[in-house]
N, C-alpha and C positions, 0 to 999 in steps of 0.2 A: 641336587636339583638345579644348583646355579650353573652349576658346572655344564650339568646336560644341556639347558637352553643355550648358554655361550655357546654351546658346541652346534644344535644344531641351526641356531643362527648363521654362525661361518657357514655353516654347510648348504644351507639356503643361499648365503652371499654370491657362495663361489659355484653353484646349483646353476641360479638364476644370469650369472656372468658366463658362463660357457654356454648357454642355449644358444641353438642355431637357429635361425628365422628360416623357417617355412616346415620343419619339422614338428609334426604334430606331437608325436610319442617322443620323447626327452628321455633318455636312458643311462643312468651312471650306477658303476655298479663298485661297490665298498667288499675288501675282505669281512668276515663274519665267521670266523672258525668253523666250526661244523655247520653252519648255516650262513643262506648266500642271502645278503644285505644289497637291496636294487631300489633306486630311486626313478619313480616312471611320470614326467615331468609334462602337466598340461600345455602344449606348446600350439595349440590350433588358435589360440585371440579369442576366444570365449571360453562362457562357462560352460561345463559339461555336466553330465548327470548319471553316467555309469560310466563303466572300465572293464575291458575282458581280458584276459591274458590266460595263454595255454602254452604248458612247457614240453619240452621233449622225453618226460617220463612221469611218474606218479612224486608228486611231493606232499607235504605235510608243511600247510602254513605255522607257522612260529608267531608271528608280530604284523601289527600295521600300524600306521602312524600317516594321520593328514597333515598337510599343512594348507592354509586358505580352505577347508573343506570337509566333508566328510562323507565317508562310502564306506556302506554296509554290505558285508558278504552276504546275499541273497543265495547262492550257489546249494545251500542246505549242508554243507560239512565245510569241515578244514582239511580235508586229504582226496588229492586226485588228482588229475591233469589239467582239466578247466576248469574258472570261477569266474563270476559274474558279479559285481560290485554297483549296488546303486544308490546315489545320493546326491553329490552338490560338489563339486570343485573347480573353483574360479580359472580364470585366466595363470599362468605363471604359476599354479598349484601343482601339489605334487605329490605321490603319495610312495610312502616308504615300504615295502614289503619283503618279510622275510622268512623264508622258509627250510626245509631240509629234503633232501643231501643238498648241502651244498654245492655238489657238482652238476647238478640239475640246469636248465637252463629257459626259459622263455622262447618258444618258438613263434608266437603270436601277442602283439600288444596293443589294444585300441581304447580310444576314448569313444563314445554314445553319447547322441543328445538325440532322447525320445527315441532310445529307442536304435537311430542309425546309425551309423557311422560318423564321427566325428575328425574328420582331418585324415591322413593318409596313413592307414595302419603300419607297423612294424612289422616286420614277418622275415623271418628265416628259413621256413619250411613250405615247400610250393604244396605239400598239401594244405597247413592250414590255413594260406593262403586261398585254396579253392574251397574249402569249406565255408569261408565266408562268403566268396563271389556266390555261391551255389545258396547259399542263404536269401544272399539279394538278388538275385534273382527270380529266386520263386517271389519275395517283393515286390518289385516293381510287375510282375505279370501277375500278382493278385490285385495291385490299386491298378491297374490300367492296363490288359491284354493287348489292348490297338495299340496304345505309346510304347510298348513292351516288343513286339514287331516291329516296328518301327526301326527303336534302339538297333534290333537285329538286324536289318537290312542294310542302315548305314554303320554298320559295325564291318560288315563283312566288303561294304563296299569302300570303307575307308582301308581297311586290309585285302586288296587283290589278289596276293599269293596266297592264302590262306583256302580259295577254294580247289588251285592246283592243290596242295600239301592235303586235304580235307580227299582228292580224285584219288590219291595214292592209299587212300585207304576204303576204297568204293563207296565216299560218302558224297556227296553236296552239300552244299548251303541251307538246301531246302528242307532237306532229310536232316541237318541237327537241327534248323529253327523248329520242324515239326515236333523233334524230343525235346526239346526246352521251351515247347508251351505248353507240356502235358506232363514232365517228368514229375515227380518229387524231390525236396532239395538233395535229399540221399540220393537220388538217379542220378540228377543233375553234378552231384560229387564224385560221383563212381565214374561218368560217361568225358567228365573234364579228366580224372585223373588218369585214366586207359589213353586218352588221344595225347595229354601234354605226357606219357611215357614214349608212347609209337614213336612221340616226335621229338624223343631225348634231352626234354625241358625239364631234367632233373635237380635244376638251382633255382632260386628267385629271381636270378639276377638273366640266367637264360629263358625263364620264362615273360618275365618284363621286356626283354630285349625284344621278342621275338616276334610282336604285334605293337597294333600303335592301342592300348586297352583306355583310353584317356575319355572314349565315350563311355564305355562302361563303368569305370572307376567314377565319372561327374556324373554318372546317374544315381549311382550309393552314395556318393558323398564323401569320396574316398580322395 
């Protein structure tokens, strides 16, 4: 037992020494023989009160372990692709998770407070990335329709090319704000993921690229 605390002491030391400031989701990931050992490290400057993470195939949780905290898997099992974790974890907290196959992987990592988003998700898959947007979105247009238009307006007006790229596909501006004040968050998921394919945004990194999303993202909280 002494053993163990020494150990994850160090491991806390040298955890909380590599964090990078401004990185919300904090990510270090440990061998674990048949099972992959991943530290997901509260890095937003407050406390949080849930945690989402969704991988790239079906797993089976193994262990969790808080430190500063503690998060209850509300998800209703230990085996699937996403889970939902809610409770209490401070600042610099961090919570240890581990699962099988090991060769499995996190496509998706976020911290919640009440609920939203907490700090700027992790993501590696431009779908699970739109499933979230498509979530807050139906959000923000159920607490406020007008401010919801709004967003939309200066969304499309801070990106200008977006209504050419938008003509090439016989759409306007007008005709997606119209579907995304009416859609469901599943339409809303389905109708992001058809346009960012047409328009060959098959990475995160080409899909962040490719607009300025910074009023979207500070309206979730992202």
């Amino acid at each position: 037992m002494v053993t163990k605390k020494l150990g994850l002491s160090l491991g806390l030391a040298l955890f909380v020494a590599g964090v990078a400031v401004g990185q919300a989701v904090q990510i270090r990931v440990f061998t674990g023989g048949t099972q992959a050992v991943y530290w997901f490290g509260n890095g937003t400057g407050k406390a949080v009160d849930g945690f989402r993470v969704v991988f790239d195939g079906p797993v089976a949780l193994t262990g969790k372990v808080e430190v500063f905290g503690g998060l209850t898997n509300v998800t209703g099992t230990n085996e699937g692709i996403e889970f939902l974790f809610q409770g209490k974890l401070a600042p610099m907290g961090f919570v240890e998770l581990r699962w099988e196959p090991a060769g499995a992987k996190p496509v998706l990592a976020m911290w919640l407070s009440g609920g939203r988003p907490a700090g700027m998700l992790y993501a590696t898959s431009v779908q699970a990335l739109i499933k979230v947007l498509a979530e807050g979105l139906v959000g923000l247009r159920e607490a406020d329709p007008g401010a919801f238009t709004t967003l939309l307006e200066t969304f499309f007006a801070t990106n200008p090319t977006l209504a050419t790229s938008l003509g090439q596909l016989g759409l306007t501006p007008q005709v997606l704000t119209g579907m995304l004040l009416v859609a469901p968050a599943d339409g809303i998921e389905n109708l992001l993921l058809t346009l960012v394919s047409s328009f060959g945004l098959d990475t995160v990194e080409k899909f962040m690229g490719a607009l300025d999303w910074s009023l979207i993202f500070g309206a979730l909280g992202l």
